[in-house]
C-alpha positions, 0 to 999 in steps of 0.5 A: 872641880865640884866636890874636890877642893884643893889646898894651895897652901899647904908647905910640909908632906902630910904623910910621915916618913914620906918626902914626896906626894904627887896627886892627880885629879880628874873628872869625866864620866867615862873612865876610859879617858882617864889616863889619857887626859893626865897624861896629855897635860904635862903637869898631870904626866910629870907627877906620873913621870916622878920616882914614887914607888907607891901609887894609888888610884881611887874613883868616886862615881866621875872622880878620879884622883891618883897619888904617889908616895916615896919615902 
C-alpha cells in the first residue's frame, strides 16, 4: 500500500495501559467500499469481530485505517 508502511516486528503494545491493538488498512477511492472490503477479508473482520471497546476510523484522501483498543 503506498504511503502506508507496515511494522512486522513490533512485539509489545505501543498504547500503555492497553493490552490489545487491532488496525485495519484500506485503499479505494470510493469510501463506500470500505467496510465491505474488511469485512469480506477474514482477517480484516476478525480485528472488527474482537472485544475492543474503543474504535477509531481515520481517512486520508484514498486511505483508510481502523483501530481497536481495549485496556
Amino acid at each position: 500500500m503506498t504511503g502506508l508502511r507496515a511494522e512486522s516486528t513490533i512485539v509489545h503494545c505501543l498504547y500503555p495501559g492497553y493490552h490489545e491493538v487491532t488496525e485495519n488498512l484500506a485503499e479505494t477511492d470510493n469510501y463506500k467500499n470500505v467496510v465491505n472490503m474488511w469485512i469480506n477479508s477474514p482477517g480484516h473482520a476478525a480485528n472488527m469481530e474482537k472485544d475492543t471497546p474503543y474504535v477509531c476510523v481515520v481517512v486520508n484522501g484514498k486511505y483508510f485505517a481502523y483501530e481497536g483498543w481495549k485496556p
